[in-house]
LODRENRO-276794 format. One record per residue: x, y negated, z of N, C-alpha, C, O, CB in turn; residue in three letters. Coordinates in steps of 0.02 Angstrom, whole numbers, padded with zeros to 5 digits, always signed. Glycine has a CB too. Example, Ala and Ser with C-alpha at 12.3 -4.5 7.8 and 13.67 -1.06 7.14 Angstrom:
2
+00660+00284+00390+00615+00225+00390+00660+00165+00390+00712+00166+00423+00565+00224+00452ala
+00642+00112+00354+00684+00053+00357+00645-00002+00394+00670-00057+00402+00704+00030+00286ser
// end
This chain:
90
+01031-00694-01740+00988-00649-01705+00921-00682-01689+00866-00656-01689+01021-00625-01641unk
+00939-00746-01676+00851-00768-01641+00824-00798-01703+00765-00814-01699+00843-00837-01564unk
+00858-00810-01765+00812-00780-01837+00757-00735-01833+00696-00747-01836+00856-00740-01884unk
+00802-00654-01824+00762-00575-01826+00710-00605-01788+00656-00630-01805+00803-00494-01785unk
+00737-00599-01732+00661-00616-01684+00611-00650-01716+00555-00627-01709+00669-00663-01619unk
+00620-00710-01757+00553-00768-01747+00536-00740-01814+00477-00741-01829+00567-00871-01738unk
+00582-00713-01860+00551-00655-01921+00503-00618-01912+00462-00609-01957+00592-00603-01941unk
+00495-00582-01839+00461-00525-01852+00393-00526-01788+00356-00485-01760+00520-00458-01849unk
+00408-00601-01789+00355-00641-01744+00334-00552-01690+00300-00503-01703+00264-00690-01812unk
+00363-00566-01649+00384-00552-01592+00294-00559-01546+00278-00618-01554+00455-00611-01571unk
+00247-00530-01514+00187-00561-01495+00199-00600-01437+00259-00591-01433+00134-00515-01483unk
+00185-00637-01389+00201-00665-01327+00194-00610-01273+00234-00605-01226+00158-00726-01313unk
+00153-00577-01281+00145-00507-01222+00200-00440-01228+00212-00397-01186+00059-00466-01236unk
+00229-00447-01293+00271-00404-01273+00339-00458-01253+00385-00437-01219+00281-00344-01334unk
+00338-00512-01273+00388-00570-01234+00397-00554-01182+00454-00538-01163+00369-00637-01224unk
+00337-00553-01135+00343-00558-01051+00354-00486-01042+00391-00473-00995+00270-00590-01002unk
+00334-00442-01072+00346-00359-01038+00415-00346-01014+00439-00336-00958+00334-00297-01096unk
+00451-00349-01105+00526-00374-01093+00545-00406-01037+00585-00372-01004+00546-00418-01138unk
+00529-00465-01011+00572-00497-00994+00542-00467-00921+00584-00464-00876+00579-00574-01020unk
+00481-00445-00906+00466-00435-00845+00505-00367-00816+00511-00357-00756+00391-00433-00842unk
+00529-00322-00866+00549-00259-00847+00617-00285-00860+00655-00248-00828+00519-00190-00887unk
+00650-00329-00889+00741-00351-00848+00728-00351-00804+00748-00309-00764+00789-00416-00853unk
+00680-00408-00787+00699-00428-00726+00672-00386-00644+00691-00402-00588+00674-00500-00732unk
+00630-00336-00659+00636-00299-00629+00694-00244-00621+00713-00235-00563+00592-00289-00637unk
+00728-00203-00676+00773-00173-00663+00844-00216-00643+00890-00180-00624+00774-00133-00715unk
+00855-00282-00645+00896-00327-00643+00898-00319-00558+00943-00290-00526+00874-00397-00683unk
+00831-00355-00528+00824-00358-00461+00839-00288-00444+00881-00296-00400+00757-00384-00437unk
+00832-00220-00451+00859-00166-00445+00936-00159-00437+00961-00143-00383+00836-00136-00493unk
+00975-00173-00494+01031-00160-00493+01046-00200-00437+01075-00165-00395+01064-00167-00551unk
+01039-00258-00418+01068-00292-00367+01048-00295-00304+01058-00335-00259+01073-00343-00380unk
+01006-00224-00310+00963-00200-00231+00934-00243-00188+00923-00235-00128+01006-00168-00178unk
+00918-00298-00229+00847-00367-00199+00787-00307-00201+00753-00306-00150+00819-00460-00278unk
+00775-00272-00238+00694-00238-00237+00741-00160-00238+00791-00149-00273+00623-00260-00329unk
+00708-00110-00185+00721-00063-00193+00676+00021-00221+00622+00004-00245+00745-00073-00145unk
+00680+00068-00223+00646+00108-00261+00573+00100-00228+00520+00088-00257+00678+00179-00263unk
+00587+00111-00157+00515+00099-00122+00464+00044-00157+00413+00048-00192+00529+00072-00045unk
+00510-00014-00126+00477-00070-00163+00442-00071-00227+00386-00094-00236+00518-00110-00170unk
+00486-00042-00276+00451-00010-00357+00393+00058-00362+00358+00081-00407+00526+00024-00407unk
+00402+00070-00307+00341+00124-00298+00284+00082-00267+00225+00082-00285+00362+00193-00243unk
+00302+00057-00234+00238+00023-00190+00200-00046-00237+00145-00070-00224+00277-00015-00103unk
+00244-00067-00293+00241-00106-00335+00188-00062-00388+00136-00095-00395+00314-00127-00356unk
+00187-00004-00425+00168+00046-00436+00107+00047-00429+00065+00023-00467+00195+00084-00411unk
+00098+00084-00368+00044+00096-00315-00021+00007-00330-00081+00013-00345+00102+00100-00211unk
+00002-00038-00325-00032-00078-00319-00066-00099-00397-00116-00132-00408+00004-00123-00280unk
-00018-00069-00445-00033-00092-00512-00100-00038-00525-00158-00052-00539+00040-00083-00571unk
-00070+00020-00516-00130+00068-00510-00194+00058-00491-00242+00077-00523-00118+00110-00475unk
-00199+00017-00420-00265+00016-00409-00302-00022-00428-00363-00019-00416-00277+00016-00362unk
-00273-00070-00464-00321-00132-00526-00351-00077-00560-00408-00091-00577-00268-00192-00596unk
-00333-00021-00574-00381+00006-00623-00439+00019-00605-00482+00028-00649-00365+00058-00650unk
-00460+00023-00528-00517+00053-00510-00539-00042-00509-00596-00056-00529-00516+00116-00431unk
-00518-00068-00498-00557-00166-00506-00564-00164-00560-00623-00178-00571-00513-00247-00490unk
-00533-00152-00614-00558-00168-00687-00614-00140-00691-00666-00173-00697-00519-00147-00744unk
-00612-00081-00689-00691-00025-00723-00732-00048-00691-00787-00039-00716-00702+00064-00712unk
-00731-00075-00645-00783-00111-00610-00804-00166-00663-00856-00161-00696-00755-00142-00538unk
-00772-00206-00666-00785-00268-00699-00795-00264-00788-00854-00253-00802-00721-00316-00676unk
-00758-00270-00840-00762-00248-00908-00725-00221-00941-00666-00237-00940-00772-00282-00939unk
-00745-00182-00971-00713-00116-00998-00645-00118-01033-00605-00072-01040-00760-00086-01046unk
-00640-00201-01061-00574-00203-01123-00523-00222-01060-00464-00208-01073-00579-00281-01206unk
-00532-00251-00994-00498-00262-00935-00464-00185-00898-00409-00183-00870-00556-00302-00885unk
-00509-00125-00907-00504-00070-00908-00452-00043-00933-00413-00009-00900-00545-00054-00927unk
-00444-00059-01019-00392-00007-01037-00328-00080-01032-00271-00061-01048-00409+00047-01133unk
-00332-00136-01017-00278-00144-00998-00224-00133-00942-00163-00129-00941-00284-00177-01005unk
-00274-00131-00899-00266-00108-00837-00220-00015-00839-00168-00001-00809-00353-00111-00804unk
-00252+00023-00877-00221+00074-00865-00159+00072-00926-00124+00119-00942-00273+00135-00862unk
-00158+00003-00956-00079+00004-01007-00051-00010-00943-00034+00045-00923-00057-00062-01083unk
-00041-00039-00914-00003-00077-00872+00023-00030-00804+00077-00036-00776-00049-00140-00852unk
-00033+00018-00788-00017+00067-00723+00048+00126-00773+00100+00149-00749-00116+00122-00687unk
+00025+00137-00836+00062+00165-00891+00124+00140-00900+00170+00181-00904+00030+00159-00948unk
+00136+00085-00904+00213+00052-00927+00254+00055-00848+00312+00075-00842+00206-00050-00965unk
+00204+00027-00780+00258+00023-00730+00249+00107-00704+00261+00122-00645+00243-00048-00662unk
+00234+00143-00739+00254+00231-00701+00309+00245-00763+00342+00297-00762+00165+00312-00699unk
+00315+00207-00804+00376+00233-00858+00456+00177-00825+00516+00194-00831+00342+00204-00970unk
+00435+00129-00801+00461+00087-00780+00495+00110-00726+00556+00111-00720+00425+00042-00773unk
+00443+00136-00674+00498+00159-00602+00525+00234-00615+00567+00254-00575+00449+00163-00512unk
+00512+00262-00650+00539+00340-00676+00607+00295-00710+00659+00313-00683+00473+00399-00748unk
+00613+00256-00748+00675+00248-00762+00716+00199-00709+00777+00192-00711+00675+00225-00830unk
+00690+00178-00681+00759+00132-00632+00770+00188-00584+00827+00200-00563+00735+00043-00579unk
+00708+00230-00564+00743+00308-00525+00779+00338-00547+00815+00362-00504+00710+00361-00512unk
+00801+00361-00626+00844+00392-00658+00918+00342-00647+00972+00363-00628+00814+00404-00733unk
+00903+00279-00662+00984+00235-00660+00977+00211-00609+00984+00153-00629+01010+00175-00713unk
+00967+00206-00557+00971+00192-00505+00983+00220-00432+01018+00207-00383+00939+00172-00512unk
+00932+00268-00452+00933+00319-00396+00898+00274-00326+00858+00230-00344+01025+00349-00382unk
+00908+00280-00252+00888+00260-00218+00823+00317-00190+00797+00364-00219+00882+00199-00240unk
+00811+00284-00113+00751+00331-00078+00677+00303-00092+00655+00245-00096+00761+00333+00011unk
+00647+00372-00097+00575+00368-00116+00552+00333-00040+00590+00329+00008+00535+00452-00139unk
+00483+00308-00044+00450+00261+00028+00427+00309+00049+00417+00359+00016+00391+00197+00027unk
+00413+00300+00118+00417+00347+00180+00329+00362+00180+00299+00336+00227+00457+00302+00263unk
+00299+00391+00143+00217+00422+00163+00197+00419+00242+00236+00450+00277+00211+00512+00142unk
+00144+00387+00276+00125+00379+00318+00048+00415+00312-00001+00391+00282+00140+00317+00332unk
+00053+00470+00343-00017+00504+00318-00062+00496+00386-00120+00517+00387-00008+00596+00292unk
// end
């Protein structure tokens, strides 16, 4: 198996995505981080996007890959996981 892998040269950024989204749904299953927490985790990834556009543009669309992968990210540990949404303080 770790042939395939080094075959199909694998990039280093999707290395860490992988391994960053185990280990987030990992810490999930074992209710160290809870849905809140992954929302509020969320929430914070999001607002780099308004710091990027500020700063340069190719920082920009990474920024909104990244608000993109962790809203696909907490939609699925909400589906297998389940748990309560964070409490809105308006």
């Amino acid at each position: 198996m770790f042939d395939m892998v080094e075959k199909n040269e694998v990039e280093s950024g999707e290395k860490a995505m992988i391994l960053l989204q185990s280990l987030i749904c990992y810490l999930r299953e074992k209710n160290v981080l809870t849905r809140a927490d992954i929302e509020e985790l969320r929430e914070k990834v999001e607002a780099r996007i308004a710091d990027a556009e500020s700063q340069l543009p190719c920082a920009s669309a990474l920024a909104s890959a990244a608000a993109t992968e962790m809203r696909e990210l907490e939609q699925f540990c909400g589906r297998k996981y389940g748990g309560k949404h964070r409490h809105r303080a308006n």
